[in-house]
C-alpha positions, 0 to 999 in steps of 0.5 A, spaced: 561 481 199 560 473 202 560 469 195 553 467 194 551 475 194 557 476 189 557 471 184 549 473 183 551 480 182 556 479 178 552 474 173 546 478 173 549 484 171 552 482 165 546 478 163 542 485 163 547 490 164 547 494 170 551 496 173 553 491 179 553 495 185 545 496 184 544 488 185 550 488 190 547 492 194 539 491 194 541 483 195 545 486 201 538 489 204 535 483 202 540 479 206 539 483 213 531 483 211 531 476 211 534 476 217 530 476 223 530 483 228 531 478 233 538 476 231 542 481 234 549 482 235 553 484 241 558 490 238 562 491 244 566 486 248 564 488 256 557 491 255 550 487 253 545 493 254 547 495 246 546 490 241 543 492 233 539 487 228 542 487 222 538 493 219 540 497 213 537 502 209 539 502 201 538 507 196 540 507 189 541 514 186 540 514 178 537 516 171 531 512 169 536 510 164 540 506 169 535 501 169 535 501 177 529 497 178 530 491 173 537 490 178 533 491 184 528 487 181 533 481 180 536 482 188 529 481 191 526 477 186 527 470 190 524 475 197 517 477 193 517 469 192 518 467 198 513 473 201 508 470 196 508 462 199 507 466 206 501 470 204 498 464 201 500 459 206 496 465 211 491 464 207 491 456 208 490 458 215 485 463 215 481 459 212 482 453 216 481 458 223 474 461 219 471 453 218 473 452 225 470 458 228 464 456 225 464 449 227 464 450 234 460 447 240 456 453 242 459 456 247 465 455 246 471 460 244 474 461 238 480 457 237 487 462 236 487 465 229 493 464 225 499 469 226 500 473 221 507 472 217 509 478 212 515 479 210 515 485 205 511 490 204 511 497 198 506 502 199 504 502 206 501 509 210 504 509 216 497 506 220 497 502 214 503 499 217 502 500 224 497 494 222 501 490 219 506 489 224 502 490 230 499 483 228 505 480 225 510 476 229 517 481 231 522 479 226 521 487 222 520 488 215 522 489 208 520 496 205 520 494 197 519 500 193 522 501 186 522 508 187 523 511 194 521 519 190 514 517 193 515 515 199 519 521 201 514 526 198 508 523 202 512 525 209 512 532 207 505 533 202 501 527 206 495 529 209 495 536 209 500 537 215 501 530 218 507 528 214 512 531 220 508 526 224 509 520 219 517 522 217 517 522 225 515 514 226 519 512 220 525 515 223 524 511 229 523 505 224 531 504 223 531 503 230 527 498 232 523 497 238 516 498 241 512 504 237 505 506 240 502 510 234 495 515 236 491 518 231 485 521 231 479 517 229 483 511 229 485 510 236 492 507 238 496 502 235 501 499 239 507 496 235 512 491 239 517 492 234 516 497 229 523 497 224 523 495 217 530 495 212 528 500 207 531 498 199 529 502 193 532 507 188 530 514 186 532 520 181 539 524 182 534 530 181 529 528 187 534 525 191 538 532 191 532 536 191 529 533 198 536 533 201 536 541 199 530 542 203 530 537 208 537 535 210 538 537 217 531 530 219 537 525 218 532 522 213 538 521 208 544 519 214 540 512 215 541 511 208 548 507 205 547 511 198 550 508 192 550 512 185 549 507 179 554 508 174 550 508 166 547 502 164 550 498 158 547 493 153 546 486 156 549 480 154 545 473 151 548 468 155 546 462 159 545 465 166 550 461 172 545 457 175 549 455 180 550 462 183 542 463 182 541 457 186 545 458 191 544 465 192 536 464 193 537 458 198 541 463 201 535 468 203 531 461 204 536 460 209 536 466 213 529 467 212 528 461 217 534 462 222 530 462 228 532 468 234 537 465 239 538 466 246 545 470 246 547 475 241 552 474 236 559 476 238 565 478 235 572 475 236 578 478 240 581 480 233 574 482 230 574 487 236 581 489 235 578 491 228 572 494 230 576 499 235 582 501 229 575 503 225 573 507 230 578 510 231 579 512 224 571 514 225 573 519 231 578 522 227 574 522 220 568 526 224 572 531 227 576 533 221 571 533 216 568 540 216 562 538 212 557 538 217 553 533 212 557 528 212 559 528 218 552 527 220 552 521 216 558 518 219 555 519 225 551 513 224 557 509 223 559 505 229 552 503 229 552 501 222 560 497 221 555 492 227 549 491 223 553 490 216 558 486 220 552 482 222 548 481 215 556 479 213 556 474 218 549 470 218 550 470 210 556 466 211 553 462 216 547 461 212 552 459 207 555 453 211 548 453 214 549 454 221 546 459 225 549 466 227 550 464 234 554 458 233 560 462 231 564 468 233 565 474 227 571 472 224 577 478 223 576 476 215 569 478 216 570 484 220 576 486 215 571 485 210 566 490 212 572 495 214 574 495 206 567 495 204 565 501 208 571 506 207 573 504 200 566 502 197 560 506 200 565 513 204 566 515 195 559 515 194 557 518 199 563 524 199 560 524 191 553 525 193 555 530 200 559 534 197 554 537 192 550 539 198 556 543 200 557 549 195 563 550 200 567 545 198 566 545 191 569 552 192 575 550 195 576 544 191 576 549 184 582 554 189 586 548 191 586 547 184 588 553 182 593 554 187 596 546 184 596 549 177 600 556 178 604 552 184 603 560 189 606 559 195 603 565 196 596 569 193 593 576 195 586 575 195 583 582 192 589 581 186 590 573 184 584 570 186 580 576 182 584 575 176 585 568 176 578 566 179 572 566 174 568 563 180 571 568 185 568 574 182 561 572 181 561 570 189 558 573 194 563 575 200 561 571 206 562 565 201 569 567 198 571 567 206 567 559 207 571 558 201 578 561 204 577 557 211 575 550 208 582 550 205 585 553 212 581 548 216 584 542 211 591 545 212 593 548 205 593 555 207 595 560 213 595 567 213 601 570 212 603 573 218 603 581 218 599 582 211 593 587 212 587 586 213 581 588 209 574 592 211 571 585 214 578 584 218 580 578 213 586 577 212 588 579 204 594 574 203 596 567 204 602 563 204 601 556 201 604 549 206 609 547 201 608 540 203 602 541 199 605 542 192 610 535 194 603 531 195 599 533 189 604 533 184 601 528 180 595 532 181 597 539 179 601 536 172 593 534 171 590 540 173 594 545 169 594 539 162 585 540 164 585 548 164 590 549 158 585 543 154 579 547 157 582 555 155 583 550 147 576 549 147 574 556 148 579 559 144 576 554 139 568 556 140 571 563 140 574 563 133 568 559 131 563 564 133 
């Protein structure tokens, strides 16, 4: 993360004791929010036509215990500061433009009114919104929720029926651009730039519970979701001042960045890094067979730009120069590559993986095959005796299951063997290669079943 983003996360969560990913990622919403959409980055060397604003989306996943919104609260409270000096300054103006209006000879014009500034918002209708950016200037805005659980709930109950109409607008709000929105009653509105970056936190159960019924919208997919580890009891300290000047000066700064007339660029050994990540990117989508997470990781090359960008104008902001006047560096590039793959990929394995009762399946027989060491199994006969699990599922789900590990290259066939009634085939031969790799693991996983095996031989002689 730049420095003033890390320094202020990792004070303030001490001080309050939250886990510092919850700030880090707020105040890294907060950052591509200050920015205006009109600063864009140009992610390929030969082709102007594709160009992104550093626009992100942020749920934070956790227990109330979490204290969620006291650490998004610290990352956006100098942006509720600032959005609050704007609404009063509108204010100023509007009254200054309604005395005018007044006092104007007869016959003349109304002088032009104030442009309206906003730069956050917390709970809007979609038409609600549409009248806001619809008289604002085309720099996006911040969506500011403390809980997203509301949000996502009104696409689905809200106004009986219009909910796939609302969900439909917000999905195009992640892209940005011009939106007309028609209602009935209302008339139409037409939006020049109809994008907000979206930050807030919702419950495990809720997020979990939308995703079950809704996963297949790609709702979910534009969020960068991070899982808040629990909260620990603060710490009553001076707070580092400096790293909280710097880090508001920070947003100040972006706030204020003024749009260019060419978008930012990478540099020749940026690119060289943005092609290996997506290189890695290809191979990852087409491998990975949980559709859930490959459909997330389809939003990735756009999303290494937009990150990109917010780490690159933060820098700048930083030094206060403008985004334009510099090239993103390789180290800059570098930094959002580790920052995607080692930081945000874990979380977002951790939360698709539930979505995806296969692999969980196929995790607990990979795990099997490592504890007995097979190289070898029947279906009808090892995996009934030594699978709980197995017994309990229904037929098309041991065969999911089954196929999840050959996809992955654990198991094959064992050329010859029989065939079962469904044409399955009814043993399989384990790569060998697998008991080398996973050593460490298979000593770990057979230490984990004989602890288990103790405690219920222990429950049972207590009973």
């Amino acid at each position: 993360m730049p420095a003033p983003i890390r320094d202020y996360a990792e004070d303030q969560a001490e001080l309050i004791g939250v886990d510092p990913a919850i700030i880090t990622m707020a105040a890294l919403g907060a950052v591509a929010g200050c920015l205006d959409d009109r600063v864009e980055i140009q992610p390929k060397r030969y082709d102007p036509t594709w160009t992104e604003s550093a626009r992100l989306w942020i749920g934070i996943i956790g227990d109330p215990s979490a204290k969620k919104s006291p650490g998004i609260k610290k990352a956006l409270s100098p942006v509720r500061k600032i959005a609050a000096e704007w609404r009063e300054e509108y204010a100023k103006k509007m009254k200054a433009w309604e005395e005018a209006c007044k006092q104007k000879e007869k016959g003349e014009e109304d002088p032009p009114a104030p442009q309206l500034r906003r730069l956050t918002t917390s709970d809007v209708t979609v038409e609600k919104l549409g009248d806001i950016l619809a008289k604002c200037d085309p720099r996006g805005i911040i969506v500011d929720k403390d809980e997203l659980t509301g949000w996502l709930a009104s696409m689905d109950a809200y106004k009986g029926g219009s909910g796939g109409k609302d969900k439909a607008a917000w999905l195009e709000a992640y892209n940005g651009g011009g939106l007309e929105i028609d209602r009935i009653g209302r008339g139409s509105t037409w939006v020049e730039n109809w994008s907000a970056c979206v930050i807030g936190g919702i419950q495990p159960q809720v997020i979990n519970e939308y995703a079950n019924a809704n996963n297949h919208d790609g709702m979910l997919q534009r969020f960068m979701l991070i899982h808040a580890a629990s909260a620990q009891q603060g710490v009553d300290r001076r707070p580092n001042m400096q790293a909280k000047e710097d880090y508001e000066a920070l947003l100040r700064q972006l706030v204020g960045t003024q749009a260019g007339n060419e978008p930012v660029t990478l540099s020749p050994e940026a690119h060289e890094v943005r092609e290996a990540f997506n290189d890695r990117l290809h191979r990852a989508v087409t491998t990975m067979p949980n559709r859930h997470l490959t459909a997330m990781l389809g939003k990735w090359e756009g999303l290494f730009s937009r990150v990109c960008l917010a780490f690159h104008a933060a820098e700048c902001a930083h030094w206060m120069e403008h985004p334009t006047a510099n090239q993103v560096s390789r180290e800059t590039a570098q930094k959002v590559d580790r920052f995607l793959w080692n930081a945000m990929l874990p979380h977002a394995i951790q939360f698709y993986d539930g979505m995806d009762p296969t692999e969980d399946q196929a995790r607990q027989l990979a795990g099997l095959v490592l504890a007995r060491q097979w190289s070898r199994f029947t279906v009808k006969r090892d995996l009934h005796n030594y699978m709980l699990a197995y017994r309990k599922m229904k037929e098309w789900e041991r065969e999911e299951m089954l196929d999840r590990l050959e996809a992955y290259n654990w198991i094959g066939p064992e050329p010859g063997c029989r065939l079962n009634e469904r044409g399955r085939p009814s043993a399989y031969l384990v790569n060998p290669q697998i008991h080398t790799m996973y050593q460490d693991h298979a000593e770990q996983e057979r230490e984990r079943r004989q602890e288990v095996a103790r405690i219920m031989a222990d429950l049972k002689e207590g009973g």
